[in-house]
N, C-alpha and C positions, 0 to 999 in steps of 0.2 A: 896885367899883361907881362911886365919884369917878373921876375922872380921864379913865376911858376914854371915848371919844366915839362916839358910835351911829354907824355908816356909813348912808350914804343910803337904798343899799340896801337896807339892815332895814326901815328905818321903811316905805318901800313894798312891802314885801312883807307887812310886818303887816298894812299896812291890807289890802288885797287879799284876804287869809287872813280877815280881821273881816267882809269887804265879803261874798264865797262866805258867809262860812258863818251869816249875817244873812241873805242871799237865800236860803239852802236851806230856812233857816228859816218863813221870811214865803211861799216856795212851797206850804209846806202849806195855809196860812192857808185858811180860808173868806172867800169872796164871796157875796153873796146877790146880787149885780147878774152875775153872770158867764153868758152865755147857754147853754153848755152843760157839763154835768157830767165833773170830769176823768176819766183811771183809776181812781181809787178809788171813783168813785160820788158824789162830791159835789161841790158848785161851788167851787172854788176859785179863789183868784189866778190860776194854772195848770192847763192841760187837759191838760197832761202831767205834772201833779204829781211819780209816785214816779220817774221817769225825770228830769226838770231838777233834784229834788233831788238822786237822786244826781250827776246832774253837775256840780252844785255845790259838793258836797261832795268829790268826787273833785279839783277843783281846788281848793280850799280845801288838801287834804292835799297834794297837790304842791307848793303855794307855800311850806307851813310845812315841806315834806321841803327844798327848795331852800332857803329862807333859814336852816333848822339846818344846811345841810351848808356854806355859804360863808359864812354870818356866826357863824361859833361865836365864844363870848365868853368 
């Protein structure tokens, strides 16, 4: 764990990987200001809720497939 030095590329892939999967998160969320009700029948941050979390998520997992497969440690 000393010694070795993180590649650039990791550290921006982590965040990226934190950033998707904090936003798939926060898409579920409720809004009580939000003008119309998503997919699921309630007001959220998003009116396309289970659809942008999934694809959030979907990229969330790609980033973290791509940064295990080039930065192994």
């Amino acid at each position: 764990m000393y010694g070795r030095r993180i590649q650039p590329g990791y550290t921006l892939l982590l965040f990226l990987t934190i950033v998707f999967t904090v936003g798939a998160i926060i898409t579920l969320g409720y809004n009580a200001k939000a003008v119309t009700p998503n997919l699921l029948g309630y007001k959220g941050f998003s009116s396309l809720a289970p659809l942008t979390t999934l694809g959030l998520l979907a990229c969330s997992f790609i980033t973290c497939k791509v940064r295990v497969r080039f930065f192994k440690r």
